[in-house]
C-alpha positions in Angstrom: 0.0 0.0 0.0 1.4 3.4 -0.8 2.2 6.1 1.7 -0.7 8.0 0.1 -3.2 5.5 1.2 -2.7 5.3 4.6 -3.7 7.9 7.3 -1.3 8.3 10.9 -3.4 8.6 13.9 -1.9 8.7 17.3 -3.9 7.1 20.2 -3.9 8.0 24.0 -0.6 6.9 24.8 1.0 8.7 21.9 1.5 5.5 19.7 1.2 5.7 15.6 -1.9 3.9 14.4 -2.3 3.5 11.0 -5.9 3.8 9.3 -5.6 0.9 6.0 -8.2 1.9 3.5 -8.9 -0.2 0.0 -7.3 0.9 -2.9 -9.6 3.3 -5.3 -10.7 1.4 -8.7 -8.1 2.7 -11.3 -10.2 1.4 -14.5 -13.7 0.7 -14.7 -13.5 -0.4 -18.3 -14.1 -4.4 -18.5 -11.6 -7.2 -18.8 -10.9 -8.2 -22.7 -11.0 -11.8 -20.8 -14.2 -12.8 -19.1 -14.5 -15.8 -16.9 -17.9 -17.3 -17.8 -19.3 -19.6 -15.3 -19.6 -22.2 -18.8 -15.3 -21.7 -18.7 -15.3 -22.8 -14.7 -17.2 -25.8 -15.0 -14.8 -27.0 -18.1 -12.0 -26.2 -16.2 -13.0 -28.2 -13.4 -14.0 -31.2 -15.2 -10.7 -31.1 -17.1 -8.6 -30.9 -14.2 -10.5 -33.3 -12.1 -8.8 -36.2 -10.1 -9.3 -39.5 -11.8 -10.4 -42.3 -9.4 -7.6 -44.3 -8.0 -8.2 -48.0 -8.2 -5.9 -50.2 -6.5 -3.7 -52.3 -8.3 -4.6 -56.2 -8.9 -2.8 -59.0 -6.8 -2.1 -61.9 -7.9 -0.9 -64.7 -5.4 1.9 -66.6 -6.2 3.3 -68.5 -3.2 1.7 -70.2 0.2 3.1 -67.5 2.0 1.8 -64.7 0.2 -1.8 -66.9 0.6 -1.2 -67.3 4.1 -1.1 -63.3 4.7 -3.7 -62.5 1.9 -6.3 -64.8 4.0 -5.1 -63.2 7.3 -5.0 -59.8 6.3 -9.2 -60.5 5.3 -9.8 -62.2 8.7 -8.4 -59.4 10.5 -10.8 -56.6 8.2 -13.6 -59.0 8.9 -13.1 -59.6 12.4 -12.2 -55.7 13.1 -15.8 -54.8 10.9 -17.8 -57.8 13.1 -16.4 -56.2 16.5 -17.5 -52.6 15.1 -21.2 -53.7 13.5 -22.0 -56.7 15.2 -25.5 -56.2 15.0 -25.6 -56.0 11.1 -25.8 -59.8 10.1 -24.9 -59.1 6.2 -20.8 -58.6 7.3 -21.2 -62.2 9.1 -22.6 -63.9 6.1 -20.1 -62.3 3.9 -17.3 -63.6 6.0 -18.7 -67.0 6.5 -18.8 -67.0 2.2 -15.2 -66.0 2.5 -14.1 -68.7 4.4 -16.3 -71.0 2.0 -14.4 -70.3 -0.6 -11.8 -70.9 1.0 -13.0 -74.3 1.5 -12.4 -73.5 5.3 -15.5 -74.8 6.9 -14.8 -74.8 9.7 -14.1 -71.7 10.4 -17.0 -70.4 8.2 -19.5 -72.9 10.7 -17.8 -71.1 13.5 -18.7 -68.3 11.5 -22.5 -68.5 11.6 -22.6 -70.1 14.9 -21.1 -67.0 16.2 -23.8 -65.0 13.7 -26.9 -67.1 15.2 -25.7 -66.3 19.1 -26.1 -62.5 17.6 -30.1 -62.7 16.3 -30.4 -66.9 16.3 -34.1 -65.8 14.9 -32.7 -64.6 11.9 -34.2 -66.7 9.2 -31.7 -65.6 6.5 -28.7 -66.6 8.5 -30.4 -69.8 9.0 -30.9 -70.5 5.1 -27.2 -69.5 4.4 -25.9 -71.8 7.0 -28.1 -75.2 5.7 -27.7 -73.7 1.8 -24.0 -74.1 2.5 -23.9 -77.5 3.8 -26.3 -78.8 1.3 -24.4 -77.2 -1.4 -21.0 -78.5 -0.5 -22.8 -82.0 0.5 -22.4 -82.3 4.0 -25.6 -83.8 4.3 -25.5 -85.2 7.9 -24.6 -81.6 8.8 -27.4 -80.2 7.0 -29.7 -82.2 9.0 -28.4 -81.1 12.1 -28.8 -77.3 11.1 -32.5 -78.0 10.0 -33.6 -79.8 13.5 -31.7 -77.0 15.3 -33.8 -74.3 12.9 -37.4 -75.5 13.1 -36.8 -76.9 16.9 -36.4 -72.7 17.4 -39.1 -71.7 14.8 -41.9 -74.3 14.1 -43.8 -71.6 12.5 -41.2 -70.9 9.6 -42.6 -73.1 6.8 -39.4 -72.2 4.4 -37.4 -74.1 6.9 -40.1 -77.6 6.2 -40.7 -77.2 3.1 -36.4 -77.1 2.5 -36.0 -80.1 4.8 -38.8 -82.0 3.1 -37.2 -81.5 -0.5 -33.8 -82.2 0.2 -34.8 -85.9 1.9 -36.8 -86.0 -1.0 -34.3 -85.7 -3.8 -32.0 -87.9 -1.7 -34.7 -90.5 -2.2 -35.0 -91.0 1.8 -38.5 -91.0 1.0 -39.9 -92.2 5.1 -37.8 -89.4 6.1 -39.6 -86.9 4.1 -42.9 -88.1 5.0 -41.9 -87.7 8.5 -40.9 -84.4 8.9 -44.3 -83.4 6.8 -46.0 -85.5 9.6 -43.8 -83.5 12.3 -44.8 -80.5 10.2 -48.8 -81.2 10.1 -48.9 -81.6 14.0 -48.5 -77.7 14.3 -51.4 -77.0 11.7 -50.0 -75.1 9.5 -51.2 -73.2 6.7 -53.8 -74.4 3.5 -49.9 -74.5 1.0 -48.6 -77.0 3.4 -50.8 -79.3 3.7 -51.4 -79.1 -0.2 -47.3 -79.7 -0.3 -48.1 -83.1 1.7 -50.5 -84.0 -0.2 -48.8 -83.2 -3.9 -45.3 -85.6 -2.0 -48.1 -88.2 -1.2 -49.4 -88.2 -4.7 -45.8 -88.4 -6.2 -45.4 -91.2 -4.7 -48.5 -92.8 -5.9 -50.0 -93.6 -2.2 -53.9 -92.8 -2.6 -54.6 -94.0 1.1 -52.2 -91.5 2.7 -53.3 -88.7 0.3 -56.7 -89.2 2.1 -55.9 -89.2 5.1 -53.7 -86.3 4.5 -57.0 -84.7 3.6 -59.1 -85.9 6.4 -56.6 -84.6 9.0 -56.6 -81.3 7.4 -60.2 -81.6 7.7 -60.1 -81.9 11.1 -57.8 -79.4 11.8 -59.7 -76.6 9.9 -62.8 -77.6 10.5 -64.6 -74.8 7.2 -66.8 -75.1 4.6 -63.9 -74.8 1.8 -61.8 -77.5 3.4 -64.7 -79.9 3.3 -65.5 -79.0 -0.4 -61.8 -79.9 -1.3 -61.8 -83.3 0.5 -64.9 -84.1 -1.4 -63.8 -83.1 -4.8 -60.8 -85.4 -3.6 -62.7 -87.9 -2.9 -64.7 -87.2 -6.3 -61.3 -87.2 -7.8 -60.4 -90.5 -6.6 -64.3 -91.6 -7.7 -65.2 -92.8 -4.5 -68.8 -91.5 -5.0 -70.0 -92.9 -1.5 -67.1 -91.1 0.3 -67.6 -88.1 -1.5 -71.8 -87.9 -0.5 -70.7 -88.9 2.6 -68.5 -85.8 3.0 -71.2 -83.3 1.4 -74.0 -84.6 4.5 -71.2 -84.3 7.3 -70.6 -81.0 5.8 -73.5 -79.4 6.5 -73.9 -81.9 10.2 -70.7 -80.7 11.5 -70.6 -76.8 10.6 -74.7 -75.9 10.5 -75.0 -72.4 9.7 -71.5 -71.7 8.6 -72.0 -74.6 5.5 -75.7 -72.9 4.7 -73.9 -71.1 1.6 -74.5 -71.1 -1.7 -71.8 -72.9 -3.2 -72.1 -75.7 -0.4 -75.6 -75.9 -2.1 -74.3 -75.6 -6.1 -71.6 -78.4 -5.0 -73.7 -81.1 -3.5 -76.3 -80.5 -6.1 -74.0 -80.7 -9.0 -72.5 -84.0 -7.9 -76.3 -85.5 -7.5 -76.8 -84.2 -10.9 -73.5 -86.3 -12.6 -74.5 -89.1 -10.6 -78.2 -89.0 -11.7 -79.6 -88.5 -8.6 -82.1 -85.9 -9.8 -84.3 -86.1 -6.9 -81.7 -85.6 -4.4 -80.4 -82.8 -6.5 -83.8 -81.4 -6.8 -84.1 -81.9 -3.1 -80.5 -80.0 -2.0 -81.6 -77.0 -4.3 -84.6 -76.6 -2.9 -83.3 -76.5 0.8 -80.9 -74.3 -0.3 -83.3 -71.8 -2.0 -85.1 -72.2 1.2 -82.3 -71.7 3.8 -80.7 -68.7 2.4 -81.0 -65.2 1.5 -82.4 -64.0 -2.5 -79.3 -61.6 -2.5 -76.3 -63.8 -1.9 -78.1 -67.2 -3.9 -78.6 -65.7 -7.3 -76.0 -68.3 -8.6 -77.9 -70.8 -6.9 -81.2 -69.6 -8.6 -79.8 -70.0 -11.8 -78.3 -73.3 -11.6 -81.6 -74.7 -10.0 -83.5 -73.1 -12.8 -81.2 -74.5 -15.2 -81.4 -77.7 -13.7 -85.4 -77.7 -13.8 -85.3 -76.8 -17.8 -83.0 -79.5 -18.5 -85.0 -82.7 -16.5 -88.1 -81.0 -15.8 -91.6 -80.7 -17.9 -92.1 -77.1 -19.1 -95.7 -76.3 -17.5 -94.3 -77.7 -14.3 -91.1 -75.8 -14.9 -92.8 -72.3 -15.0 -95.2 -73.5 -12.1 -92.5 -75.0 -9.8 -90.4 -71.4 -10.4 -93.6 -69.0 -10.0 -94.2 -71.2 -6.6 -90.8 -71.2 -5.5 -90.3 -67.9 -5.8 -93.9 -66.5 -4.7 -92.6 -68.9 -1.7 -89.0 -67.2 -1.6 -90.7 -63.5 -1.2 -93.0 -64.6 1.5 -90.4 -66.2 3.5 -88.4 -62.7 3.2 -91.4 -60.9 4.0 -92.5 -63.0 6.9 -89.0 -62.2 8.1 -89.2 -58.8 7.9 -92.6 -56.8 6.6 -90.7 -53.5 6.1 -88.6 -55.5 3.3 -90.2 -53.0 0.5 -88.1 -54.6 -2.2 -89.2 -57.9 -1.2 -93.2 -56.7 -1.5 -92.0 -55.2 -5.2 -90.8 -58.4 -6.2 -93.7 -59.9 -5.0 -95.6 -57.4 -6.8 -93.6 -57.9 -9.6 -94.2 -62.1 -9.9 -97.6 -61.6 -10.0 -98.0 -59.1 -12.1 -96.6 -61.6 -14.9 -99.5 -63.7 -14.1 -102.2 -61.9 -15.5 -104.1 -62.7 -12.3 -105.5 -58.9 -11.7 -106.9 -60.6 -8.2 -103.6 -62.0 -7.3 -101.9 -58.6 -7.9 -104.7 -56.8 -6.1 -104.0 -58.6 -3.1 -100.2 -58.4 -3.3 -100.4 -54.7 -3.4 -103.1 -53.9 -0.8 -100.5 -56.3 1.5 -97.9 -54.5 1.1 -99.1 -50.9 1.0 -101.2 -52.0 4.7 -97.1 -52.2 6.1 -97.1 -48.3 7.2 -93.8 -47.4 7.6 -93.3 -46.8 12.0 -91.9 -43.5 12.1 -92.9 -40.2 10.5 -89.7 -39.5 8.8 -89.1 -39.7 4.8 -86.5 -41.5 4.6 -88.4 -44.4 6.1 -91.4 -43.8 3.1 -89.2 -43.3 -0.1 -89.0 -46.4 -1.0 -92.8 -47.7 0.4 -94.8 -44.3 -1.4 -93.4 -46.3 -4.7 -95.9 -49.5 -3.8 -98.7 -46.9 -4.2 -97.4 -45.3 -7.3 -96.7 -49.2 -8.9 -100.3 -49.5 -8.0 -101.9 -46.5 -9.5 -100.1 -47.1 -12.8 -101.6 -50.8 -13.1 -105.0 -49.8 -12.5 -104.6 -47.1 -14.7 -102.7 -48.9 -17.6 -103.6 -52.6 -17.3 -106.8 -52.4 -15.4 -108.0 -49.8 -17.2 -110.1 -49.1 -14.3 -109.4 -45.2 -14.0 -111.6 -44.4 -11.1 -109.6 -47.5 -9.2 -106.5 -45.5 -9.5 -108.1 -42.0 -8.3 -108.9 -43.9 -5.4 -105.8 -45.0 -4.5 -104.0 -41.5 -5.0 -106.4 -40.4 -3.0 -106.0 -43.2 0.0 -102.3 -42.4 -0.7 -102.5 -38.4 0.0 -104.7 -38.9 3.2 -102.0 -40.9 5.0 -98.6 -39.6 4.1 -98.3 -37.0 7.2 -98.2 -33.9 4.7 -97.0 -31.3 8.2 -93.8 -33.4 8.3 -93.1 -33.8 4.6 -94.1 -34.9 1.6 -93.9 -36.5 -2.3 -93.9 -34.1 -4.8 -94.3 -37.2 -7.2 -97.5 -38.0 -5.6 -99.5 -34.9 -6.4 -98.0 -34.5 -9.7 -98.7 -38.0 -10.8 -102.2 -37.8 -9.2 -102.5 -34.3 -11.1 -101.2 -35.6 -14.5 -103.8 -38.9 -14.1 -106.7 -36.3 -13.7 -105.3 -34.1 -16.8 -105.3 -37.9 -19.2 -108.7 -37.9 -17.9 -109.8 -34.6 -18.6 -110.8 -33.4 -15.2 -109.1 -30.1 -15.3 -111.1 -28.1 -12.2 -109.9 -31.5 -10.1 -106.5 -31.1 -10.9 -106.6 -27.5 -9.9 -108.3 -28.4 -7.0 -105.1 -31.0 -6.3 -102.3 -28.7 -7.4 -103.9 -26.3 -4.7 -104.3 -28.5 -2.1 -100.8 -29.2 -2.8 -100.2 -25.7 -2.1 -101.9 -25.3 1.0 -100.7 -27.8 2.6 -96.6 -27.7 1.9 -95.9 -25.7 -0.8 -92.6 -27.1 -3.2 -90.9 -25.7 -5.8 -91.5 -28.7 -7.8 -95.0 -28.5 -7.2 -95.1 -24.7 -8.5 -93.2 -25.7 -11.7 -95.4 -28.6 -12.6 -98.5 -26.6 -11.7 -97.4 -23.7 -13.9 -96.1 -26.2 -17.0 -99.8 -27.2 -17.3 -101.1 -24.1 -17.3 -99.4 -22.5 -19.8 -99.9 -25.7 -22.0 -103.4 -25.2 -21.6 -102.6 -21.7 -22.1 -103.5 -19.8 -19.5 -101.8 -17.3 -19.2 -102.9 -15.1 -16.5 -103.5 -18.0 -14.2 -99.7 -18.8 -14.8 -98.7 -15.4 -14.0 -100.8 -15.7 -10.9 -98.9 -18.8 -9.8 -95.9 -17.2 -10.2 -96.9 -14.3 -7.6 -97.7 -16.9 -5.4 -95.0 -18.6 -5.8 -92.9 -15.8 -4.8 -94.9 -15.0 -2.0 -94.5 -18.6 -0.3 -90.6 -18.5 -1.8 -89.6 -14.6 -1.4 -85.4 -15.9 -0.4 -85.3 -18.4 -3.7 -83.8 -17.4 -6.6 -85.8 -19.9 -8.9 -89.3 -18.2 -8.9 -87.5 -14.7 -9.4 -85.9 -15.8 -12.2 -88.6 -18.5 -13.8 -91.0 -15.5 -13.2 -89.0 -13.0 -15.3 -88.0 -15.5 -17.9 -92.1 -16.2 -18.3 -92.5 -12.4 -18.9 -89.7 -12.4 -21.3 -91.2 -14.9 -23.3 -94.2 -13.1 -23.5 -92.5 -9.7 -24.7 -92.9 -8.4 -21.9 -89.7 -6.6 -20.9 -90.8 -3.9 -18.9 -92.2 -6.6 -16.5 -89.3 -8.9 -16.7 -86.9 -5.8 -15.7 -89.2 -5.1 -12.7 -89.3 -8.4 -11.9 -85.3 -8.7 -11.5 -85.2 -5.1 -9.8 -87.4 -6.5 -7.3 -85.3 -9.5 -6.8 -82.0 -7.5 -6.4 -83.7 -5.1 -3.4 -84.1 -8.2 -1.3 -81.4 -8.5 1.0 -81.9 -11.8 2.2 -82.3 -13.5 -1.2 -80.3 -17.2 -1.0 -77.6 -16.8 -3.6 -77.9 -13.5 -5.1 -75.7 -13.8 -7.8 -78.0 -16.2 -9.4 -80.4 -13.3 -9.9 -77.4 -10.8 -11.4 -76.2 -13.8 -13.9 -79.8 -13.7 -15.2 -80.7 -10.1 -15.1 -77.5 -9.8 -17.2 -77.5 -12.8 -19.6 -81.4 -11.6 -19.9 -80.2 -8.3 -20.8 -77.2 -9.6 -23.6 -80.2 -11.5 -25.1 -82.0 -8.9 -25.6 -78.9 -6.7 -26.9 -79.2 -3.9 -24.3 -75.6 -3.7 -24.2 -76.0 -0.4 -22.2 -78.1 -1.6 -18.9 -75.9 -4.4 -18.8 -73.3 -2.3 -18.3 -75.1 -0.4 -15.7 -76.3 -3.5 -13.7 -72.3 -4.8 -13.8 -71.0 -1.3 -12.1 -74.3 -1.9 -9.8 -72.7 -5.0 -9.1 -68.9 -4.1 -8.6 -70.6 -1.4 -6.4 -71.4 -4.3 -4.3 -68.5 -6.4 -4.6 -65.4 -6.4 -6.3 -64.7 -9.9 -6.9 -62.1 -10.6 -9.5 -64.7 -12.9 -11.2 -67.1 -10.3 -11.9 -64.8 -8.0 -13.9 -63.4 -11.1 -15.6 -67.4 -11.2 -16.4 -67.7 -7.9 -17.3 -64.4 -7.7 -20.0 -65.5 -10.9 -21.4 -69.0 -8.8 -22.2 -67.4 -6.1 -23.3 -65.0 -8.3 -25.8 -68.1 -10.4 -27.0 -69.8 -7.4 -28.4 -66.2 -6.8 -30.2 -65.4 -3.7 -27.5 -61.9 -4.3 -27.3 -61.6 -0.3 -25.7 -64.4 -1.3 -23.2 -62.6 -4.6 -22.3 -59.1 -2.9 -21.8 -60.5 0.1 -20.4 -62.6 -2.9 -17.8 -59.3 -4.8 -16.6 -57.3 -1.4 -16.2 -59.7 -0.6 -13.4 -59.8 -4.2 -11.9 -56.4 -4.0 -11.7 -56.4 -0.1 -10.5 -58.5 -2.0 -7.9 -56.1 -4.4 -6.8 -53.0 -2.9 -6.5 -51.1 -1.9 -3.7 -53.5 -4.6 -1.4 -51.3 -7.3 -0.3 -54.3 -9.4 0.5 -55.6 -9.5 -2.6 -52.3 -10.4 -4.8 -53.8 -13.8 -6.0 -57.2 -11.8 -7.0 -54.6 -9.6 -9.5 -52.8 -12.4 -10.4 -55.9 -14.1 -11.8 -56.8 -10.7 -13.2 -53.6 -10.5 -15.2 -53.6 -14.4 -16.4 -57.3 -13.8 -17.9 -56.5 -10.6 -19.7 -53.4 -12.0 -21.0 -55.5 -14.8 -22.3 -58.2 -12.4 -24.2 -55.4 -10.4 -25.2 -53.8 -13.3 -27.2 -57.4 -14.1 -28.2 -57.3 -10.4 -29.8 -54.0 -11.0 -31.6 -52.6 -7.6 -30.6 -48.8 -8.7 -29.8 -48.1 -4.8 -28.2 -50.5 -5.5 -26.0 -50.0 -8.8 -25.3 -46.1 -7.8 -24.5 -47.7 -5.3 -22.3 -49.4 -7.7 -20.5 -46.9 -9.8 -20.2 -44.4 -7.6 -18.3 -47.4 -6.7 -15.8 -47.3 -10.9 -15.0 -46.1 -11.4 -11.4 -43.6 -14.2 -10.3 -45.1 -16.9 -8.8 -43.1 -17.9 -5.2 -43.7 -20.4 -2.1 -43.0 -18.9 1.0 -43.3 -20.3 4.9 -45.8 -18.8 7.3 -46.8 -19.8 10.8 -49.7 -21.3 11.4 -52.0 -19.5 13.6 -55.4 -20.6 15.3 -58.3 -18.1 15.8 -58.1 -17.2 19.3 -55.1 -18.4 20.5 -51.6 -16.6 18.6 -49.3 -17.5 21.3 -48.6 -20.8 20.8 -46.8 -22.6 17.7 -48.5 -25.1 15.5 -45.5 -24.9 12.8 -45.5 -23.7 9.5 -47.6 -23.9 6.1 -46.2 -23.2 3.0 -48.7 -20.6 0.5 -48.4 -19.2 -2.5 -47.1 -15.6 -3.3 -46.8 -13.5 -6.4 -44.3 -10.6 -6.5 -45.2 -8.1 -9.3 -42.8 -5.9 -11.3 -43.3 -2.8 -9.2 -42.4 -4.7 -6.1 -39.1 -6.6 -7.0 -37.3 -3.4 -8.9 -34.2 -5.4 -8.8 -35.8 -8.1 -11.0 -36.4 -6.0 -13.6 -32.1 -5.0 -13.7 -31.9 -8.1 -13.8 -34.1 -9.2 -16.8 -31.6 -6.6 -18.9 -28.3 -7.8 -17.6 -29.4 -11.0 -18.5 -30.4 -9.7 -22.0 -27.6 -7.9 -22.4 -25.4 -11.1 -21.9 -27.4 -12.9 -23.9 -26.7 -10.4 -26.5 -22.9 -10.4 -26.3 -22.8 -13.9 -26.0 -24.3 -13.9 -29.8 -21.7 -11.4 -31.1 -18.9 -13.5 -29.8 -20.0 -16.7 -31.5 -20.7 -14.6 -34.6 -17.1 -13.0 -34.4 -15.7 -16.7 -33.9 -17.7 -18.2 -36.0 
């Protein structure tokens, strides 16, 4: 440093200090040379340190053996003493020694491993894989009976020990250990591993009573079922019956399934035993539920078409089933589907007094409590009914009657079936009783008023044409409904269609003035679409400032530009997002609200095709972050709950730097170009 850039300065005590200061910048011009961060990473990768491998041995005396083997057992031991809990290091040294045919040492090896975890299963199979591979058979067998004397449960340990006797052709000694195997019931594979050994060796009598003993020691339906397909196997048809009836002795309810059922009957069937068949289906049919023995339906059917007489066919099925229903009924006289099939059966009959019966059964079953999900499904018996006396009775007065049976019991001040009135109400319009139906729509309306009811009420009219009665409805309808949206809007829209705009208009002011109208912005989407229809362009701009006067949701001046683009106002539209985003700026709460802003506009922009513009827009875009905040609860700030990640934009205005940046970046993008142009 030269004398000029440093400043003396004398303390307390009269001693120099000396005051260093940075040499001033002589040039500020750049370097001809630039370092790149492309030239660092070259540099690096060209001067980077190859990978050392070490040099290949190769033994050539006892002695150099000698201190190659202990040089390894020293490494092995040292990593044994330091991760003796990691079993993979003691297999890998007891492989060492194996390959050095030392084995004892590599026994010592995985004794020493098994007094570390001697429930390791995997150390287990390398120890008996090593003396079966090398032959040591006697040795083998010791290792097995120490394994599965420790661990019964472990079938890999049987199932080895069972195929090694077995390839030595020590046949008794393989049957044996399955034996010892089977007295600890183990799972369905073993026993099937027995019994494939058994059948190997062509003995028929031990495969059954493999069969029976696994039987007995899983005493279920689908182990009986295999012993007597066994048994069917083997053709001993006796055995095989004799199995299907202790079947269902021994296990009762459990067996009373339906492919105990398809089984048994099935083998009656091959063995032309079609009474007994007929028999086992029956019970079956009888003895379980319609919805889990559809299977068994169809295969008794099928069974009755093949060795039955047609007329007795049809017969025995209408029975059985007429029979099936009851049953389910008797069991429970709520079971509404059960009355429909019912219901159903007989109406295939053509025995109008059977079906009359069946329905005035089931509709007598009044539901026990007064709430509507109890009568949905029964209020359909009535309905079924109706429509048969109506349509295959033809006995019209009938089917009044029962509407009107059905509108005197359903407890109308707790709820009630639109479906009902209007189906009772359409019935009387087919019949031409008009002042009846009026007389039920208003009933309807007296007693609990629904929107449906309204509509349907108001559809006929105006098909019959009347008008003012429609528009009558409609006022009442608004009375009863004042807070819904539908009859505000259905009523305008009826006005509308009429040509009457000055009434439709009123009708939506009215709407808007209601402050505690459900979903309001129902009503503005329909004054406004209302209002496009009808091209008056200029109260729909009015209602949507009426609107943002109200709220100034980003989707409503999304709304509003889209308006203003589909009449081909591109000024309008522009001039619409320049206040939205007017709006939004310089509120940090509503950053995503301007972000969405911007995205649309940018969208319509391209739409447009104006690239300015869309350039424009396109430097307004905000940068899209995640950032960490804490998590707070309402009411209680003080204590921590961690951190949520969220979504932030930062916008052009905000992050100045960005924008510096953006042109150094350009800039070097720029020179880059001129370089490779000069070079090239």
């Amino acid at each position: 440093m030269s004398i000029a850039e440093q400043k003396f300065m004398v303390d307390a005590q009269g001693r120099n200090l000396v005051e260093m200061r940075p040499p001033g910048i002589q040039n500020n011009q750049p370097n001809d040379i630039q370092i790149t961060a492309e030239q660092l990473l070259k540099d690096a990768e060209i001067h980077q340190t190859k990978e050392i491998r070490p040099p290949q041995q190769r033994i050539m005396d006892e002695a150099e053996l000698q201190e190659y083997k202990f040089r390894k057992r020293i490494l092995f031991e040292n990593r044994v003493r330091r991760q003796r809990n990691y079993l993979g290091i003691w297999i890998r040294y007891a492989q060492f020694e194996e390959g050095l045919l030392e084995f004892r040492r590599a026994r010592s090896i995985f004794e020493r491993a098994l007094e570390v975890d001697p429930s390791n299963i995997g150390v287990w199979m390398k120890y008996i894989e090593m003396e079966m591979r090398h032959k040591f058979i006697n040795h083998a067998r010791n290792v097995f009976e120490r394994a599965i004397y420790q661990m019964p449960r472990i079938d890999q340990f049987w199932f080895k020990y069972s195929y090694m006797e077995e390839v030595l052709g020590n046949y008794q000694a393989a049957r044996e250990i399955f034996n010892r195997w089977m007295t600890w019931k183990p799972e369905e594979k073993a026993w099937m591993a027995f019994l494939r050994f058994e059948e190997r060796m062509g003995e028929r009598e031990n495969q059954r009573q493999i069969m029976y003993k696994y039987m007995e020691a899983f005493p279920k339906l689908k182990v009986y079922l295999k012993v007597a397909k066994f048994e069917i196997k083997q053709k001993a048809w006796e055995s095989a019956r004799s199995i299907y009836e202790r079947t269902l002795e021994e296990l009762g309810q459990e067996a009373l399934k339906e492919e105990y059922f398809i089984d048994f009957g099935k083998f009656e069937i091959r063995n032309k035993e079609y009474e007994r068949a007929r028999e086992i289906f029956r019970f079956g049919l009888k003895n379980i539920a319609k919805d889990k023995a559809y299977q068994l339906y169809q295969d008794y059917l099928a069974f009755e078409k093949q060795y039955g007489e047609k007329d007795e066919i049809d017969q025995i099925i209408l029975n059985k089933r007429r029979i099936f229903y009851k049953e389910l009924i008797s069991q429970n006289a709520y079971n509404y589907d059960a009355w429909f099939d019912l219901a159903n059966l007989e109406m295939s009959t053509k025995d109008f007094n059977r079906i009359r019966e069946s329905f005035e059964a089931a509709i007598k079953n009044i539901p026990p409590g007064n709430e509507k999900r109890f009568w949905r499904r029964y209020i359909y018996l009535w309905y079924n009914y109706a429509v048969f006396e109506e349509l295959e009775a033809n006995n019209i007065q009938k089917a009044i009657e029962i509407f009107e049976r059905a509108i005197q019991l359903v407890p109308h001040q707790q709820f009630t079936f639109s479906k009902l009135w209007i189906l009772y109400a359409q019935l009387l319009v087919r019949n031409k009783d008009i002042d009846k139906m009026r007389k039920v729509y208003g009933l309807a309306i007296g007693l609990c008023p629904n929107i449906k009811i309204f509509q349907e009420y108001i559809q006929i009219e105006l098909q019959l044409a009347n008008i003012d009665r429609a528009r009558i409805l409609y006022q009442r309808f608004i009375e009863i409904f004042p807070d819904n949206p539908i009859p505000w809007i259905k009523f305008a829209e009826f006005e509308n269609d009429l040509e009457e705009y000055e009434r439709s208009e009123l009708i939506f002011e009215l709407a808007l003035q209601n402050n505690q109208m459900n979903m309001p912005e129902t009503i503005w989407r329909a004054y406004i679409d209302n209002q496009i229809k009808l091209q008056n362009y200029e109260k729909v701009r009015e209602l949507y400032e009426k609107l943002l006067e109200r709220s100034k949701h980003v989707k409503i001046w999304i709304s509003y530009a889209q308006f203003e683009l589909s009449i081909k106002s591109i000024t309008g539209f522009r001039a619409v997002m320049q206040r939205g985003e007017k709006c939004y700026i310089g509120k940090p709460e509503l950053k995503e609200e301007r972000a969405i802003l911007l995205e649309q506009w940018k969208d319509m922009e391209i739409e447009i095709g104006d690239e300015q513009e869309i350039k424009k827009i396109s430097d307004k875009q905000p940068t899209k972050t995640i950032k960490k905040r804490k998590i707070k609860l309402l009411g209680d700030e003080s204590e921590d709950f961690g951190y949520e990640e969220y979504y932030d934009y930062i916008f052009p205005e905000e992050n100045p730097q960005q924008k510096n940046l953006g042109m150094l970046l350009n800039n070097a993008k720029l020179w880059k170009q001129q370089q490779e142009q000069r070079n090239g």
